[in-house]
SEMIMI-53787 format. One record per residue: residue in three letters; x, y, z of N, C-alpha, C in turn. Coordinates in steps of 0.02 Angstrom, whole numbers, plus 50000, padded with zeros to 5 digits. Example, Ala and Ser with C-alpha at 12.3 -4.5 7.8 and 13.67 -1.06 7.14 Angstrom:
SEMIMI-53787
ALA506604971650390506154977550390506604983550390
SER506424988850354506844994750357506455000250394
//
This chain:
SEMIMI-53787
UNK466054950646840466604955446832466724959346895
UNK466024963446919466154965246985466424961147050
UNK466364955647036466504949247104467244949147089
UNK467454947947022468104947147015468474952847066
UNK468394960347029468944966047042468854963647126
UNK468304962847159468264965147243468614958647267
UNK468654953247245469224945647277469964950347250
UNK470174953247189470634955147181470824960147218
UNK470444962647246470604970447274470874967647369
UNK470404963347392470474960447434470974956247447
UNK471304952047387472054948547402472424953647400
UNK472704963247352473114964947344473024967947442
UNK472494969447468472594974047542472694967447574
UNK472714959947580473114954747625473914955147615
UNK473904956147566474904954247528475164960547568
UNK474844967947578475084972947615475134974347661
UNK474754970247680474674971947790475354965247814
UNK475424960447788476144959847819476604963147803
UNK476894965347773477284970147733477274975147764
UNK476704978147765476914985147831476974983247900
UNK476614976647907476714974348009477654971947995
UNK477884968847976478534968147956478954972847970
UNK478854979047913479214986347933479404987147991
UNK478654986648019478584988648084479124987848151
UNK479054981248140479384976048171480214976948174
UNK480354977448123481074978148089481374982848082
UNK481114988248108481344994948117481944996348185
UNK482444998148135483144999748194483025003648243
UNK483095003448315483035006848392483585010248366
UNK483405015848401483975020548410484135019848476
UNK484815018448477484965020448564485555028348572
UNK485385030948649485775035448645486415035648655
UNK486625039348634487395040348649487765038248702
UNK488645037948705488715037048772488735042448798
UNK488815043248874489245048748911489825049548930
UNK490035054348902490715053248903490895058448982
UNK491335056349003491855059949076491875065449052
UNK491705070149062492025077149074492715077649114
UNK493265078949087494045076849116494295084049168
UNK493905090549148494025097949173493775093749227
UNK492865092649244492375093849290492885087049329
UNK493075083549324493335077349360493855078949403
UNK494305082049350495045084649389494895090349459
UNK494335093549438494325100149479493935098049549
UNK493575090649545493385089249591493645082149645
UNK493855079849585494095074549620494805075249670
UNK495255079149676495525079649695496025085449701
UNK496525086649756496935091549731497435093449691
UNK497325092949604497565093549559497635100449531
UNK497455105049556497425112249506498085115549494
UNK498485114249492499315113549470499225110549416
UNK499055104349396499015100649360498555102349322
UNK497955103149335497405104849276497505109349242
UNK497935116149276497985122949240498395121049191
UNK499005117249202499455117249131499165112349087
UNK498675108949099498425104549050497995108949016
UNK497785113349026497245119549002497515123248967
UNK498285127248994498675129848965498955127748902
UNK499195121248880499325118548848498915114148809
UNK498115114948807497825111048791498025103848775
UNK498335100548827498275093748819497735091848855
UNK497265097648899496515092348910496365090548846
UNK496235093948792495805092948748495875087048713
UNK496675084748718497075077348685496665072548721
UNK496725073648796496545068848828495725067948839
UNK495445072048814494725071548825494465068948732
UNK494735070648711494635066948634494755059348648
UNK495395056648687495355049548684494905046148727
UNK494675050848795494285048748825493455046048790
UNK493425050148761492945047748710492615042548661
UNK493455041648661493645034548602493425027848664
UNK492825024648669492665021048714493055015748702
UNK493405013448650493575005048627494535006048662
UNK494515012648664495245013548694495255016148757
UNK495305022548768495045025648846495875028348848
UNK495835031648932496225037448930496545032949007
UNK497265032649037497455033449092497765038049104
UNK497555043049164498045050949193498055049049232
UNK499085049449235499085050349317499235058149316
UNK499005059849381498995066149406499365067649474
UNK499885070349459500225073749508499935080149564
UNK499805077749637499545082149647499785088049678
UNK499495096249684499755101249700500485099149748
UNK500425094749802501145096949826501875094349794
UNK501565090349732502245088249705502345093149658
UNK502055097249642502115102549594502685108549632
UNK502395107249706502855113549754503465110349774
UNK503635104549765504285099649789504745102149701
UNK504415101449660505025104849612505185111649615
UNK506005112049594506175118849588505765124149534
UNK505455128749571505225134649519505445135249467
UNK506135138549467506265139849411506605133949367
UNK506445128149384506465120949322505815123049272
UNK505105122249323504645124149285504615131349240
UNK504655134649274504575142049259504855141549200
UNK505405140549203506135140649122505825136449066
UNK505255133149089504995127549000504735131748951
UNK505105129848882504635135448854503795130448844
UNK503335135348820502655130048812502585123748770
UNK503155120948709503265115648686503275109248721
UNK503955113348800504035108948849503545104848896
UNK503365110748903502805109648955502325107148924
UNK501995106448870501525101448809501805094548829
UNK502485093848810502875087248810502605083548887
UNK503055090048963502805087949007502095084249023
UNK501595088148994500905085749026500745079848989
UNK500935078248924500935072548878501305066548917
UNK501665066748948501825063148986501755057349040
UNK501115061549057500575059549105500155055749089
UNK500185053849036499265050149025499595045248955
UNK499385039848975499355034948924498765034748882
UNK498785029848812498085032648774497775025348795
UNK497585021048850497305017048835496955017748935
UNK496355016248955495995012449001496485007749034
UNK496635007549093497005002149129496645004849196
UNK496484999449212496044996449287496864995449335
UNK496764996449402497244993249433497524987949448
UNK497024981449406497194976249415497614973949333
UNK497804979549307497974977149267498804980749275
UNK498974983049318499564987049328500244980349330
UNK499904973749366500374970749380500624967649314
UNK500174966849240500464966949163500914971049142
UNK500474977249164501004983049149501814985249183
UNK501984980849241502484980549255502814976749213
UNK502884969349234503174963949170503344966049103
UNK502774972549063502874975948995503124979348996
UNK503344984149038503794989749050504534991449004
UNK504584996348969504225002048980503615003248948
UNK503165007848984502705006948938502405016448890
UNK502355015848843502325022948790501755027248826
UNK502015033748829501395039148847501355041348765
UNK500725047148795500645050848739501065055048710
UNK501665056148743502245060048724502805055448670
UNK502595047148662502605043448636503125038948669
UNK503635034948624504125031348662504775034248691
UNK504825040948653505435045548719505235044848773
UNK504545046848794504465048848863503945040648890
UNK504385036848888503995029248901504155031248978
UNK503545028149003503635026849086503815017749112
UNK504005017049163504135009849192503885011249252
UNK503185003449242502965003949317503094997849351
UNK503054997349414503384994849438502794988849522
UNK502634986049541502244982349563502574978449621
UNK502554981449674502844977849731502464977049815
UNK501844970849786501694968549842500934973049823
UNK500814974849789500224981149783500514988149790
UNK501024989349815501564995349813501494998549742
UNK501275003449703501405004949631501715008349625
UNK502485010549577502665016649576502795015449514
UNK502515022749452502705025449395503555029349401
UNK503685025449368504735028549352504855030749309
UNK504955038349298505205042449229506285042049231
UNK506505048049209507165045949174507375050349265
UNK507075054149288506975057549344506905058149416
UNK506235055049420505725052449472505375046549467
UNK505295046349532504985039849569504495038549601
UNK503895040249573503285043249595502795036849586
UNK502525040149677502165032749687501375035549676
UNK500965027649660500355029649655500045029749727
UNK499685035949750499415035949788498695033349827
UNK498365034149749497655033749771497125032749707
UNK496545030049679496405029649644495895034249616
UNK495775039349588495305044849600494755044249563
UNK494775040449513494195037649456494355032249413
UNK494085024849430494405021549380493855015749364
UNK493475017949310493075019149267492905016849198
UNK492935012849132493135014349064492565017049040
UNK493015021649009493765023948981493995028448995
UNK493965028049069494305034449092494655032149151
UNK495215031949173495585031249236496115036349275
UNK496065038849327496335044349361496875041749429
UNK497375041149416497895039549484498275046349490
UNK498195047349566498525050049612499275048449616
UNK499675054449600500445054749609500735060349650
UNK501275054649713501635060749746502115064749712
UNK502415063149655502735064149626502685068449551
UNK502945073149537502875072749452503325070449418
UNK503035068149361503565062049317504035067649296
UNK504745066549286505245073149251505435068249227
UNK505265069549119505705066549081506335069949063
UNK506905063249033507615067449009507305071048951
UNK506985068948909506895074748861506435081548856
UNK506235081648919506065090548949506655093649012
UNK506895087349030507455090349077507965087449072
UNK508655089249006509235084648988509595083849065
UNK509405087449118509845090149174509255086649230
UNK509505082649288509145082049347508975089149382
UNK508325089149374508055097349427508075094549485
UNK508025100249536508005099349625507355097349637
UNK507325091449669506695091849712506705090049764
UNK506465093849812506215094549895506255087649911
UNK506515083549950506345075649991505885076450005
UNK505445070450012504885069350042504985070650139
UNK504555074550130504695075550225504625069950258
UNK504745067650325504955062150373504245064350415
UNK503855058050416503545058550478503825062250530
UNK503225065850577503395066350641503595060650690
UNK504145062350733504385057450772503645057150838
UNK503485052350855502895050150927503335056450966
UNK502955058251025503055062051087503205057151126
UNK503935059851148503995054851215503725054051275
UNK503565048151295503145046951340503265051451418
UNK503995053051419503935058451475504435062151469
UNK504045068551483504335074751498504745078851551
UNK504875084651538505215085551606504875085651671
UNK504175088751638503585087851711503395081551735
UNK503645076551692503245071551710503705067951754
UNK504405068451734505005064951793504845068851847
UNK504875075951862504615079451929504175075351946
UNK503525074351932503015071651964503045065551968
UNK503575060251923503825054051956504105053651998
UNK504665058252010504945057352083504725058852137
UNK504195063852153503685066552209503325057452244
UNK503255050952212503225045452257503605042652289
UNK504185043152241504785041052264505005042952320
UNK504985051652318505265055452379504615054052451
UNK504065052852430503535049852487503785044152522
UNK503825039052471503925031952486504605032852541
UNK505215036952513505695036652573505565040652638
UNK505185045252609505215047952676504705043152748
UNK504055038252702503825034752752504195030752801
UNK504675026152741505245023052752505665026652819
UNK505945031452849506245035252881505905036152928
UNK505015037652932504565040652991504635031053018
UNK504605025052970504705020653005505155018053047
UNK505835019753020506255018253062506275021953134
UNK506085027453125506075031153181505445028453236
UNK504955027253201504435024253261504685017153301
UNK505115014553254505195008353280505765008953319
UNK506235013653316506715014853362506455016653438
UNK505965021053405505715024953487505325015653521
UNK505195013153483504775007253534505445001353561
UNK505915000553532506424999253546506555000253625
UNK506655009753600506765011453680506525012353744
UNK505955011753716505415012553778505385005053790
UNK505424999953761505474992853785506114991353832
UNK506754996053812507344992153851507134997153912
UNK506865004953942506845009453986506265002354034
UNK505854999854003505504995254043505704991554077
UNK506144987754046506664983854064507244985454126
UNK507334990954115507674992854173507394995054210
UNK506654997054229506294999054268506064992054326
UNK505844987454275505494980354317506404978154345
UNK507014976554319507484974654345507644978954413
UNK507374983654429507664989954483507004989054556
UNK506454986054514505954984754559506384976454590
UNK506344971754580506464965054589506954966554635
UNK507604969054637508094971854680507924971454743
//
């Protein structure tokens, strides 16, 4: 009876030790989270955007755009207009939005999906393509040669530069800010893009002075020559009449 319980006792602790090594085994990893972009800490460093970041702050459309940034399976593209295209529009265009507008404006800017630059040349062919302001404020981009320019109802704003491009997060540089018709039924003023400086011409007024200072050398040698060669001239024919006066 005793032999029995201790074989029984001994098969029920075999049937359990796989069963718990199993568990073991089969137990879900936790992995951590992603990291997501901080879109404030990005803007404020990556470039000169603080025109741009303040009304996105103002208007909390960071917060739109940092919620999608989040969304890893979708991702966020901003373009960002930087400080001097903000100073190329007329003040009081901006100034006059009420804050609805200016929501609309910054919505404008950022599509809800991750696009790499190699994918811009799709996004031309698809054009127009929907911001977050939705299909009123659709942008058309445009792909010429690697040339990129984003086209609102407005402006013609080229991409400059790529400032983070990342998924799900992508940041392009604009000389331009996009002006939609439905924040501005009216074309606002904006400043032309300034003209290169023209090269310095290669010469100046000092520099013709001091070109002609060889010139005026060169003739005057010219002149001390003729004159030496005159005087030997004459002293050759005075010879001449000297030996003819002897022979006599």
């Amino acid at each position: 009876m005793e032999l029995t319980s201790a074989v029984l006792a001994i098969a029920m602790l075999c049937l359990a030790l796989p069963q718990a090594a199993l568990s073991k085994t089969t137990a879900p990893v936790e992995t951590p989270a992603p990291r997501h972009v901080n879109l404030t800490d990005l803007l404020s460093l990556a470039g000169p955007y603080g025109t741009f970041l303040d009304h996105l702050t103002r208007t909390d459309v960071i917060r739109t755009f940092q919620s999608q940034a989040n969304v890893t399976d979708q991702g966020v593209t901003i373009f960002a207009p930087e400080d001097s295209a903000f100073k190329a529009v007329d003040g009081a265009a901006l100034a006059n939005l009420t804050t609805d507008q200016l929501r609309s404006l910054m919505l404008c800017h950022a599509m809800p999906r991750f696009y790499p630059l190699s994918a811009f040349s799709a996004l031309a062919a698809s054009s127009p393509v929907p911001t977050f302001a939705g299909g009123q404020c659709a942008v058309n981009v445009t792909d010429a040669a690697g040339t990129i320019h984003v086209v609102s109802s407005w402006a013609r704003a080229k991409l400059v530069s790529s400032a983070y491009s990342t998924s799900p997060v992508a940041v392009y540089s604009l000389d331009r800010v996009l002006l939609p018709e439905q924040v501005f039924p009216t074309e606002p003023t904006v400043a032309p893009v300034p003209a290169p400086a023209p090269a310095p011409a290669a010469h100046g007024g000092n520099a013709n002075a001091t070109d002609g200072a060889p010139a005026a050398a060169e003739h005057g040698a010219k002149s001390l020559s003729c004159r030496v060669g005159a005087g030997r001239v004459f002293v050759g024919y005075m010879a001449l009449m000297v030996f003819g006066f002897l022979m006599m």
